[in-house]
DRENDO-1510 file (C-alpha; in Angstrom, 1 decimal, always signed):
<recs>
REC; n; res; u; v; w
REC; 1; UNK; +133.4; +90.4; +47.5 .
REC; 2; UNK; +133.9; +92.5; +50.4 .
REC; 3; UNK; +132.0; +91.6; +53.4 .
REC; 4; UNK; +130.5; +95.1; +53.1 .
REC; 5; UNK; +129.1; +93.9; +49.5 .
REC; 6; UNK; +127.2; +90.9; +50.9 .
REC; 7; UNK; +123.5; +90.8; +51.4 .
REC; 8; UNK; +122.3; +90.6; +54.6 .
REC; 9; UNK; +120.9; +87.3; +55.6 .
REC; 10; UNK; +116.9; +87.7; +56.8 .
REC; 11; UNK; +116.9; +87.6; +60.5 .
REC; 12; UNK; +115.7; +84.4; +62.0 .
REC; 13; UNK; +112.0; +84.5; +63.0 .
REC; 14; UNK; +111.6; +84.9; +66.6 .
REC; 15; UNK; +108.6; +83.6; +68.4 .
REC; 16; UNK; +106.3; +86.3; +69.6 .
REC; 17; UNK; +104.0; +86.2; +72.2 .
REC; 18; UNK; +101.9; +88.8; +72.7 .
REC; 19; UNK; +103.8; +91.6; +74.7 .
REC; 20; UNK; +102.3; +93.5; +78.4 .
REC; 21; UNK; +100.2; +95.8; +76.5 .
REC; 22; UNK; +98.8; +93.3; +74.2 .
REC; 23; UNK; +97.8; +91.9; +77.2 .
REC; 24; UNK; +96.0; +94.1; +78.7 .
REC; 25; UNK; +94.2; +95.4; +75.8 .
REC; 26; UNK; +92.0; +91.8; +76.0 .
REC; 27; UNK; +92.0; +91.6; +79.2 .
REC; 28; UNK; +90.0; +95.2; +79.2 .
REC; 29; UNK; +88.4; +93.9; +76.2 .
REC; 30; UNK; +87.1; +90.8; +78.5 .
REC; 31; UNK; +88.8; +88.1; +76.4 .
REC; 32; UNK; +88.7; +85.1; +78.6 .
REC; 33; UNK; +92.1; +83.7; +78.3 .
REC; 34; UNK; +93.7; +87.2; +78.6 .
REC; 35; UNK; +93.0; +87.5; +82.3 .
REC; 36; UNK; +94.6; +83.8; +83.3 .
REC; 37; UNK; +97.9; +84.8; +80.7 .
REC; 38; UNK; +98.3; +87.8; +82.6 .
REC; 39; UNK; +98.3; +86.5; +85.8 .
REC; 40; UNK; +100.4; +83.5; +84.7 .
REC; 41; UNK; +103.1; +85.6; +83.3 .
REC; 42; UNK; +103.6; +87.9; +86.3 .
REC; 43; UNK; +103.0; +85.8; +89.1 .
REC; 44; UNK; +106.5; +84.9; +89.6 .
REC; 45; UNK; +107.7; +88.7; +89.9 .
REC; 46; UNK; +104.5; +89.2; +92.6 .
REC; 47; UNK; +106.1; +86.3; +94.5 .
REC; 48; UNK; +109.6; +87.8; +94.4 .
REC; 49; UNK; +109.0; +91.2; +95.2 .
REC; 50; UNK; +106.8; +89.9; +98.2 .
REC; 51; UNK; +109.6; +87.1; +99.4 .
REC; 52; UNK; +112.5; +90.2; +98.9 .
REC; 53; UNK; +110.7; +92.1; +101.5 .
REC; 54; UNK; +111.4; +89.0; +103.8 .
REC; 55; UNK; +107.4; +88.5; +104.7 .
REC; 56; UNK; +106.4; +85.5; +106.2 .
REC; 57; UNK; +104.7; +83.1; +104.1 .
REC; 58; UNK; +101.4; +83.8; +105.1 .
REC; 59; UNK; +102.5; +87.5; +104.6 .
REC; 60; UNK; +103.5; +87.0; +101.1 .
REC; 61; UNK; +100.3; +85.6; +100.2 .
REC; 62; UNK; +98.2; +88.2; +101.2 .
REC; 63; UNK; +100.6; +90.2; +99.7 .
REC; 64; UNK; +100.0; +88.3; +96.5 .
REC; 65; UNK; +96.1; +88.4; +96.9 .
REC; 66; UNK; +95.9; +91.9; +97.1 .
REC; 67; UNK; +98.5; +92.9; +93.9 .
REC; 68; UNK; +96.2; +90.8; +92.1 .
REC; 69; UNK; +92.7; +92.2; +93.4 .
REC; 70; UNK; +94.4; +96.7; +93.2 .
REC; 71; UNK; +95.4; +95.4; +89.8 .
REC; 72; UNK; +92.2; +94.2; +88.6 .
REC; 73; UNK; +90.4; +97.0; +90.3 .
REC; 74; UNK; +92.9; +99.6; +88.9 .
REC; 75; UNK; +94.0; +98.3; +85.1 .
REC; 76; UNK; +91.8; +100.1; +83.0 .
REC; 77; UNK; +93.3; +103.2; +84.5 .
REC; 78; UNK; +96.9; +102.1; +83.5 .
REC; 79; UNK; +97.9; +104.7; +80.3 .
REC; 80; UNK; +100.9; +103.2; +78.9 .
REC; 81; UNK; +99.7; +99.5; +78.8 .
REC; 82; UNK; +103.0; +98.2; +77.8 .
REC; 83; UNK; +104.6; +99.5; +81.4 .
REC; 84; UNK; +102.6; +97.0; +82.8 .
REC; 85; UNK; +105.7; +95.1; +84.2 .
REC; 86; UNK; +106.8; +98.5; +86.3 .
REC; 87; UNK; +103.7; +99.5; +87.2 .
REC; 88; UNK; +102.7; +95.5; +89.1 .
REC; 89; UNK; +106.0; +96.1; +90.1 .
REC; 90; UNK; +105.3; +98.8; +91.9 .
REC; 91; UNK; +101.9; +97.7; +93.3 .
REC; 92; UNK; +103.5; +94.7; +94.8 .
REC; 93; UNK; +105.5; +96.9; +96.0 .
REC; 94; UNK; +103.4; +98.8; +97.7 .
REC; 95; UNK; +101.3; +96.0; +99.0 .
REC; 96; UNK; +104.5; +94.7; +100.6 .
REC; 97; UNK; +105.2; +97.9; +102.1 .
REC; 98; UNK; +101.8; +97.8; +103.5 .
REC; 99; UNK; +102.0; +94.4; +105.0 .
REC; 100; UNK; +105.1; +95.2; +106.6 .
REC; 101; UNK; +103.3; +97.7; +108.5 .
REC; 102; UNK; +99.7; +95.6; +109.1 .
REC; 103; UNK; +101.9; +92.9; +110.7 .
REC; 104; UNK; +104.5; +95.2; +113.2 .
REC; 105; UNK; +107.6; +96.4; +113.3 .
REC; 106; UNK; +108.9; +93.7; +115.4 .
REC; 107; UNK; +109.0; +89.9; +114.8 .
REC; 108; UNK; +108.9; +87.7; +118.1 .
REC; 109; UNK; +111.6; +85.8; +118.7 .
REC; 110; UNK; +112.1; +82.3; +121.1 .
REC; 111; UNK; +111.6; +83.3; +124.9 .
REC; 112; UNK; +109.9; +86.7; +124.3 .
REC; 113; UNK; +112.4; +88.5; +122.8 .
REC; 114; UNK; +112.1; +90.7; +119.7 .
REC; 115; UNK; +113.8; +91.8; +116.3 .
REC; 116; UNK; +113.6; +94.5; +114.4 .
REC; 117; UNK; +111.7; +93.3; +110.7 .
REC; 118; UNK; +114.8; +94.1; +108.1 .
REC; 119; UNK; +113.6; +96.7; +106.0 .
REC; 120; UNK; +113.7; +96.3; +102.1 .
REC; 121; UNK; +116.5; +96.8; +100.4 .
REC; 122; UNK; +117.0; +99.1; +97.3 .
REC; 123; UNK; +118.2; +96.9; +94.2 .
REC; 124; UNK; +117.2; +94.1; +95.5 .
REC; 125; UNK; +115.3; +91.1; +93.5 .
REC; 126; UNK; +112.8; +93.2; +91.7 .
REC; 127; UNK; +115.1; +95.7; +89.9 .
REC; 128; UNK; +117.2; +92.3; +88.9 .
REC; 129; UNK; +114.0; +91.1; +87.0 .
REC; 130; UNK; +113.2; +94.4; +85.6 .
REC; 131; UNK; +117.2; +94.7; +84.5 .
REC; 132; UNK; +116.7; +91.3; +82.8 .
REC; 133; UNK; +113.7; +91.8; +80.9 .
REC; 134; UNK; +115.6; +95.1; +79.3 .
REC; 135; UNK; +118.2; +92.8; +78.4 .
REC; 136; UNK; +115.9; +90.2; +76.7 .
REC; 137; UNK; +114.0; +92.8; +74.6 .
REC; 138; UNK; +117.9; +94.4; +73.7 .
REC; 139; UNK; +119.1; +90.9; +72.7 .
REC; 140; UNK; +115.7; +89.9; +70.9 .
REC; 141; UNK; +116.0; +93.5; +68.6 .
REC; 142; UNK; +119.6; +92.8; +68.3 .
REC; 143; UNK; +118.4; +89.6; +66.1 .
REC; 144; UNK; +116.2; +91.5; +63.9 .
REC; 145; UNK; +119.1; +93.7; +63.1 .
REC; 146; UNK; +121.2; +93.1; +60.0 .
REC; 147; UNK; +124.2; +90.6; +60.7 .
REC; 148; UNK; +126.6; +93.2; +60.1 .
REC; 149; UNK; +125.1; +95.4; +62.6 .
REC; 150; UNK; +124.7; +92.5; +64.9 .
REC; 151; UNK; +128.1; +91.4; +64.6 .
REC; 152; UNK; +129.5; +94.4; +64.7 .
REC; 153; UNK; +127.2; +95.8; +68.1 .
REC; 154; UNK; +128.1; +91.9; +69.4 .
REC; 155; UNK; +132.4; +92.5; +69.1 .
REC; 156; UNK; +131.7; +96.0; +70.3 .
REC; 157; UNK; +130.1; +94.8; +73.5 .
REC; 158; UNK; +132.5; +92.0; +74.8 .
REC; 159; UNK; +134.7; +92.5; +78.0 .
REC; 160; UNK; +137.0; +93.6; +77.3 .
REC; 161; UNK; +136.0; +95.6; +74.1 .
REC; 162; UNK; +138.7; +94.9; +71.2 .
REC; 163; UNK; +140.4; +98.0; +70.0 .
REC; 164; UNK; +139.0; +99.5; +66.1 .
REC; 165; UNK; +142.2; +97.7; +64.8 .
REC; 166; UNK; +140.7; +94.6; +66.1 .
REC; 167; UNK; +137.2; +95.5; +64.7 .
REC; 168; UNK; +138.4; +96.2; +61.3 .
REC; 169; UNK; +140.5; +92.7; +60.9 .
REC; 170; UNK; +137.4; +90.7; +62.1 .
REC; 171; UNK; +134.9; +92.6; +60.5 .
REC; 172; UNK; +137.3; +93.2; +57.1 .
REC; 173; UNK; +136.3; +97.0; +57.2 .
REC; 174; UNK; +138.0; +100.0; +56.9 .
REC; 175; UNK; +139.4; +101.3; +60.8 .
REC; 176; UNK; +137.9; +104.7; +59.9 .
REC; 177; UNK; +134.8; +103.6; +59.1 .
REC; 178; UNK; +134.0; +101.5; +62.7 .
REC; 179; UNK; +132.8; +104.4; +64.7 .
REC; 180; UNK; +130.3; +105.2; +61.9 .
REC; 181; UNK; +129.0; +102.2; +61.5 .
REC; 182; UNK; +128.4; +101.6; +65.3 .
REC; 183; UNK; +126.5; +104.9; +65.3 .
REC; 184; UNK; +124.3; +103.7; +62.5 .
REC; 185; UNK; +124.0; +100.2; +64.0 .
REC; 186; UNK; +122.9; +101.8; +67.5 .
REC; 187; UNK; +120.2; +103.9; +66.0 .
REC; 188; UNK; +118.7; +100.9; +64.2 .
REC; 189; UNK; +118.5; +98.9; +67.4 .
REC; 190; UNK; +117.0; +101.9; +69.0 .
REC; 191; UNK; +114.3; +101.9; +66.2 .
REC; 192; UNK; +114.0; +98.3; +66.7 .
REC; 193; UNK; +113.3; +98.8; +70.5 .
REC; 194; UNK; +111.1; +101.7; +69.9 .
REC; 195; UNK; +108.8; +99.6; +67.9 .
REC; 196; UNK; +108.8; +96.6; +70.2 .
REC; 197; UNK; +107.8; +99.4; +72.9 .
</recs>
């Protein structure tokens, strides 16, 4: 039988925890556990984005207070609760912006002297978490996807990329019929993403 013929194997259950939005809904619902899970999962990125701004300690903790206080003050005026993740990130921020500016342009140095306080830099530590978490949720849909699509998306995306000849001897498919069933295979990971949000 061709592997073409075969049934698809049911995807592997994944864990799920409950995703940003999910979140957010109890919290604004006044669960009591929501609050402390929120706060738990993105604390870590409130610490980087402060530390990537190169505060002081002491900075970075008042940095951290006040994401935390704006975003309790301000959730229940977030729309899209499952941007969550962006929009802390962009509070913190913000507060670190802020901070930079409450504490001076200049940081003393030894014997009087002073430096210019770097400025932030754009792609720095922030954007590296936000670019990992895509790749999680890409990599978690790729696994509900059939295993011919998965395989198939998996080859596809290796570096270097094997030629369609390549494909087709792996895969036993047809040459001509590779390109189509990427296309197909894309658009069902697209649903897949769409419906994890």
């Amino acid at each position: 039988m061709s592997p073409l013929m075969t049934t698809p194997a049911a995807p592997a259950a994944v864990p799920s925890e409950p995703g940003p939005g999910a979140l957010v809904t109890a919290c604004l619902a006044g669960e009591p556990d929501a609050w402390d899970a929120l706060v738990e999962r993105y604390s870590p990125r409130v610490w980087l984005i402060a530390r990537s701004h190169r505060l002081s300690a002491q900075d970075c903790e008042e940095v951290y207070q006040l994401t935390w206080l704006r975003t309790c003050q301000n959730l229940h005026k977030l729309y899209a609760r499952d941007r969550f993740p962006a929009w802390l990130t962009t509070c913190a921020r913000r507060e670190s912006l802020k901070q930079l500016a409450r504490s001076g342009r200049y940081v003393p140095v030894g014997d009087g002297g002073v430096l210019d306080r770097p400025t932030a830099v754009e792609g720095g530590p922030e954007d590296a978490v936000l670019t990992h978490e895509r790749r999680t949720e890409v990599v978690r849909a790729l696994r509900e996807l059939p295993s011919r699509d998965r395989e198939l998306l998996t080859l596809l995306s290796a570096d270097p990329a094997p030629s369609y000849d390549e494909v087709s001897r792996r895969l036993g498919i047809a040459r001509g019929s590779v390109g189509p069933l990427r296309g197909r295979a894309l658009r069902r990971l697209e649903e897949q993403l769409l419906q994890a949000g």
